[in-house]
PyMOL commands that place a pseudoatom at each C-alpha (Angstrom):
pseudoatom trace, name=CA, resn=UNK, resi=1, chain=A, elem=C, hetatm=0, pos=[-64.830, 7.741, -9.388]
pseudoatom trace, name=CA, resn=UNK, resi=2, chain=A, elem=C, hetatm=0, pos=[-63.780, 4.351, -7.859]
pseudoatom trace, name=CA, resn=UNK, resi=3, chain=A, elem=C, hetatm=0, pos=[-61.820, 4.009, -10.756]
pseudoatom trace, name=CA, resn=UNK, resi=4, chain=A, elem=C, hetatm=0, pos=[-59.844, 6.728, -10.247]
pseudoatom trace, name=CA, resn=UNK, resi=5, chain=A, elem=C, hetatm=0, pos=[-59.163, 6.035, -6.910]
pseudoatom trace, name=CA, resn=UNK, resi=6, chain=A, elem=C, hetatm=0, pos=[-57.768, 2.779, -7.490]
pseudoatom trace, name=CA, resn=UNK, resi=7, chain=A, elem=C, hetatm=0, pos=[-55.591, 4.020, -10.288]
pseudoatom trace, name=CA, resn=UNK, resi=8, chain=A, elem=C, hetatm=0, pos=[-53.982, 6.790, -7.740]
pseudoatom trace, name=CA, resn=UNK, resi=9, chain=A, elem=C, hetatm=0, pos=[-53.697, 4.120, -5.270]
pseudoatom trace, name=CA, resn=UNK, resi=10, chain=A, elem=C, hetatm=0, pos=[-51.491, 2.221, -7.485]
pseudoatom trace, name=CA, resn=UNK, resi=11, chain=A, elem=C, hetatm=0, pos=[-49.498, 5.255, -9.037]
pseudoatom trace, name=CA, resn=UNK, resi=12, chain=A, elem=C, hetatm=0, pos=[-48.841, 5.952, -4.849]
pseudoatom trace, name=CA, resn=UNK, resi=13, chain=A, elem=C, hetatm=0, pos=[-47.871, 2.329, -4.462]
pseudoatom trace, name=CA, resn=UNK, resi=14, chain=A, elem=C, hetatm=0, pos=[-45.415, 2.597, -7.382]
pseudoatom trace, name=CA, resn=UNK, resi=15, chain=A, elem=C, hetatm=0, pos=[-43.703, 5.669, -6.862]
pseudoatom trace, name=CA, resn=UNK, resi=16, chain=A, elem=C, hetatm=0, pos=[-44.201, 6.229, -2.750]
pseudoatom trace, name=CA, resn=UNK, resi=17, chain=A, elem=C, hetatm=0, pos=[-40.973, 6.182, -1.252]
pseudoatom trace, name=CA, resn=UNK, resi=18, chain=A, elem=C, hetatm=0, pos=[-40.118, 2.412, 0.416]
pseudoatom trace, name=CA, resn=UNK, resi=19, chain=A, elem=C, hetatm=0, pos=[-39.082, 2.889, 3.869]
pseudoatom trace, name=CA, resn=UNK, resi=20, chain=A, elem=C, hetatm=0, pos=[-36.143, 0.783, 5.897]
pseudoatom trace, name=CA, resn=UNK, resi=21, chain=A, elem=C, hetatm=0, pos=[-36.316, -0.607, 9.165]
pseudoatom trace, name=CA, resn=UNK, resi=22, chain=A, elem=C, hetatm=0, pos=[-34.147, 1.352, 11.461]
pseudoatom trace, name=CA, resn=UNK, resi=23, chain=A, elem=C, hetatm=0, pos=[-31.971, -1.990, 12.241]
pseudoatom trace, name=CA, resn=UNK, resi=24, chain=A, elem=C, hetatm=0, pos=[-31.237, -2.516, 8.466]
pseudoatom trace, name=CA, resn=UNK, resi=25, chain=A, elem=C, hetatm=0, pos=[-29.948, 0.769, 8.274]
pseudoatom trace, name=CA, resn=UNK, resi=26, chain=A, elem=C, hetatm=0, pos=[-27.459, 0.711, 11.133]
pseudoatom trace, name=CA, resn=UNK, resi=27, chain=A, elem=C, hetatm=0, pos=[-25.818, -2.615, 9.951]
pseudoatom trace, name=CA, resn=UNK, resi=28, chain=A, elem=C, hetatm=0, pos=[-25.674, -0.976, 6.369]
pseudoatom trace, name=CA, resn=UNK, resi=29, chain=A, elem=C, hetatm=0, pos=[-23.778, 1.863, 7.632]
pseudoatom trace, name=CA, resn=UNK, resi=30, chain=A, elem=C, hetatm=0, pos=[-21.731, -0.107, 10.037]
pseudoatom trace, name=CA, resn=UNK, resi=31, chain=A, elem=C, hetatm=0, pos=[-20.558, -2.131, 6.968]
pseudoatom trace, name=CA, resn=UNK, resi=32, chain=A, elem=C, hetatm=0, pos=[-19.832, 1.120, 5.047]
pseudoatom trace, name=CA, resn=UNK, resi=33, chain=A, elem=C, hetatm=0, pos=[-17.810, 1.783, 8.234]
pseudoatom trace, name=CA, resn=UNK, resi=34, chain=A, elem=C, hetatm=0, pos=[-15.646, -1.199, 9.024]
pseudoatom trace, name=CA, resn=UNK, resi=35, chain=A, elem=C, hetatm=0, pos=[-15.359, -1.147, 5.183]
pseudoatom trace, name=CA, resn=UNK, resi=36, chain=A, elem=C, hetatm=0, pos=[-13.498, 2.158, 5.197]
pseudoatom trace, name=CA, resn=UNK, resi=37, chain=A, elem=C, hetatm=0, pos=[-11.745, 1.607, 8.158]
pseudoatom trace, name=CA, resn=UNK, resi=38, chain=A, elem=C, hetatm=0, pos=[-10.377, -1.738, 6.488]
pseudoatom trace, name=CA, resn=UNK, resi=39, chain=A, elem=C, hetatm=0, pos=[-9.336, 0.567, 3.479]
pseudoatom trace, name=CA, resn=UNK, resi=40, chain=A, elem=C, hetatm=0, pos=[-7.778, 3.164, 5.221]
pseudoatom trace, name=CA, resn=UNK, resi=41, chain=A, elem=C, hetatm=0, pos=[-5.605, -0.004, 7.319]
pseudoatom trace, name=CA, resn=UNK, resi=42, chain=A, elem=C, hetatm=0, pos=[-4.520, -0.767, 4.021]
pseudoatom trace, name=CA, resn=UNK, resi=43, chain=A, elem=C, hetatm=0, pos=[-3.758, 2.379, 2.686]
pseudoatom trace, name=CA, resn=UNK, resi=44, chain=A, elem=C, hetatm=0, pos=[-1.562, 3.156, 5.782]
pseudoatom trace, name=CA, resn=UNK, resi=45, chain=A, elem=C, hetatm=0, pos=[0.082, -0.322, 4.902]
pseudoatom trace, name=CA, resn=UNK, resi=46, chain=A, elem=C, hetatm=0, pos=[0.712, 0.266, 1.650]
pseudoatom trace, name=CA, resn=UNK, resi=47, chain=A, elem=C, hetatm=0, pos=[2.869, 3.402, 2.409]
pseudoatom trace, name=CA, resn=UNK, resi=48, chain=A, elem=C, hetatm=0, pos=[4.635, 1.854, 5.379]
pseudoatom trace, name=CA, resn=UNK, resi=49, chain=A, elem=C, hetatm=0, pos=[5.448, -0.883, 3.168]
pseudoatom trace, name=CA, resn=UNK, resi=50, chain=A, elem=C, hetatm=0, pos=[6.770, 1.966, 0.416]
pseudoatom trace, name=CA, resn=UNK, resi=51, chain=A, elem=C, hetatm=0, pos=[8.945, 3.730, 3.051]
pseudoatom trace, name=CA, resn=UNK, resi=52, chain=A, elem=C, hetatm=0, pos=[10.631, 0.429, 4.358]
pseudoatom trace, name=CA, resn=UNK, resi=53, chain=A, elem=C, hetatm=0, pos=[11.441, -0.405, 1.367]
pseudoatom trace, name=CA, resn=UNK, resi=54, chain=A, elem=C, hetatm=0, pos=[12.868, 2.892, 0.021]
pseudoatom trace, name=CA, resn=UNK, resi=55, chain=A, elem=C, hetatm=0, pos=[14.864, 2.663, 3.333]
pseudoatom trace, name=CA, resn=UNK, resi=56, chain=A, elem=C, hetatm=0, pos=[16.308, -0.735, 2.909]
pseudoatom trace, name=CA, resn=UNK, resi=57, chain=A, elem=C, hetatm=0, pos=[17.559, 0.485, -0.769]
pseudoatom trace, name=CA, resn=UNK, resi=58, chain=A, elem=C, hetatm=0, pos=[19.398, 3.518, 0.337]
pseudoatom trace, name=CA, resn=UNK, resi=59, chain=A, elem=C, hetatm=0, pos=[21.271, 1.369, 2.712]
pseudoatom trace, name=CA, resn=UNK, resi=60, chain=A, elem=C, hetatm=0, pos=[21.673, -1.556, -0.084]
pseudoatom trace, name=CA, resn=UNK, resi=61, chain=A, elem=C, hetatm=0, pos=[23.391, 1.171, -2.202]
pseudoatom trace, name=CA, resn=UNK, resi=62, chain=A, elem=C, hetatm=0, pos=[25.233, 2.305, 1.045]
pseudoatom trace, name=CA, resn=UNK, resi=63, chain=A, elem=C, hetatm=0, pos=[26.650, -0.773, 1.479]
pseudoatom trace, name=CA, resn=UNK, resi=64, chain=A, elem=C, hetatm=0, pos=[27.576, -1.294, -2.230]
pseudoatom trace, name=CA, resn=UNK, resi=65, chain=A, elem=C, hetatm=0, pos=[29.636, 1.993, -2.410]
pseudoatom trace, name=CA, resn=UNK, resi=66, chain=A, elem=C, hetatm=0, pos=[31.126, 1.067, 0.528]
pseudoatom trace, name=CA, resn=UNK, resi=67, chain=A, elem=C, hetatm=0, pos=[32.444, -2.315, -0.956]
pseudoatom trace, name=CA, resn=UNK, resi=68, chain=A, elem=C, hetatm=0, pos=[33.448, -1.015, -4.191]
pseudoatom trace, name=CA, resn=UNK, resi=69, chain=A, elem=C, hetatm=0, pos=[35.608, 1.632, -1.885]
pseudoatom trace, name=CA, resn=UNK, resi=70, chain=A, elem=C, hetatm=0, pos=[37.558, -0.981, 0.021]
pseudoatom trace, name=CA, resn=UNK, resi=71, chain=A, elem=C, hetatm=0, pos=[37.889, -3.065, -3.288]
pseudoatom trace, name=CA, resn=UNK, resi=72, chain=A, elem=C, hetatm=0, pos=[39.671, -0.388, -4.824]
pseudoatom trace, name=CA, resn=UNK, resi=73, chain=A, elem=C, hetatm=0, pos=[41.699, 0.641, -1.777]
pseudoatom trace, name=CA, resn=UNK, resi=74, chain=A, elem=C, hetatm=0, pos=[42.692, -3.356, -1.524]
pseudoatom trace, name=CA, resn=UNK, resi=75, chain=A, elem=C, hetatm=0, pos=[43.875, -3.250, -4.940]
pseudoatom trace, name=CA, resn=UNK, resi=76, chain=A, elem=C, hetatm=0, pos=[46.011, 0.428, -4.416]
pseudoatom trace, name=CA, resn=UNK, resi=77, chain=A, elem=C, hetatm=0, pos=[47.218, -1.360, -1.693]
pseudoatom trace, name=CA, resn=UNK, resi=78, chain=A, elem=C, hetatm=0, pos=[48.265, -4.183, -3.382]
pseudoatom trace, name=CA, resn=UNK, resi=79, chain=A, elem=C, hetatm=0, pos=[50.113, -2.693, -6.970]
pseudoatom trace, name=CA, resn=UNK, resi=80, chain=A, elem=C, hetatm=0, pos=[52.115, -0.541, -4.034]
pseudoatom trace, name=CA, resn=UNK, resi=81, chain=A, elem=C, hetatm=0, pos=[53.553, -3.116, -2.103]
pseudoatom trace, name=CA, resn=UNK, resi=82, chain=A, elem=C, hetatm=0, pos=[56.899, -2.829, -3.294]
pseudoatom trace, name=CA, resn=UNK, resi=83, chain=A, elem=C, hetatm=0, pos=[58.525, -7.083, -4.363]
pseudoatom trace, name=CA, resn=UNK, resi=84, chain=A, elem=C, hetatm=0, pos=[55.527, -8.114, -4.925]
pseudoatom trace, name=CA, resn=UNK, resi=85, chain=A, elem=C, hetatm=0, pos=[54.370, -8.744, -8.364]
pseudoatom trace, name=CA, resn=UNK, resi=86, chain=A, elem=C, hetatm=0, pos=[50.726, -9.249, -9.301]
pseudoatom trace, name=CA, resn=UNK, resi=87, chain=A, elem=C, hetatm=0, pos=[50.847, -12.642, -10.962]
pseudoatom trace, name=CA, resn=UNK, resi=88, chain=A, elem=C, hetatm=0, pos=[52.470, -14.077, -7.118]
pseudoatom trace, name=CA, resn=UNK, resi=89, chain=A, elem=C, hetatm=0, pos=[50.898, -15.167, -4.048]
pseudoatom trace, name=CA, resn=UNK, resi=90, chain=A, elem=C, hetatm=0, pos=[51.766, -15.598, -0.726]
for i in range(1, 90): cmd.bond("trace and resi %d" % i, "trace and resi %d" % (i + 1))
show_as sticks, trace
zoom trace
């Protein structure tokens, strides 16, 4: 009978259930914590970063438009001046 009692003792000690201090466990979860707050920071960064940059486009084409408009409207300008030809300068 000894026998078997030492072999259950062992078979208990293999598969009982290890418990954590109480301490341990906090910090783990407090890491899991700042960790996700970290990712979320980033996340929010990430589409911040998206947005500012999908803004600073539009007004890049804006501005481009805008150019090309007054280039054109410079060069109506100039073939309609009437004496001057294009090859002159003043």
């Amino acid at each position: 009978m000894p026998v078997r009692s030492s072999e259950t003792r062992r078979i208990h000690s293999l598969l009982g259930q290890r418990r954590v201090s109480d301490v341990v466990m906090v910090i783990i979860l407090s890491v899991a914590l700042l960790a996700g707050m970290v990712g979320f920071a980033v996340h929010v960064v990430w589409i911040v970063a998206i947005v500012v940059l999908a803004l600073g486009l539009g007004y890049v084409v804006a501005n481009s438009r805008q150019d090309r408009r007054e280039a054109i409207d410079r060069h109506r300008e100039d073939q309609e001046r009437p004496g001057d030809s294009p090859g002159e300068s003043k």
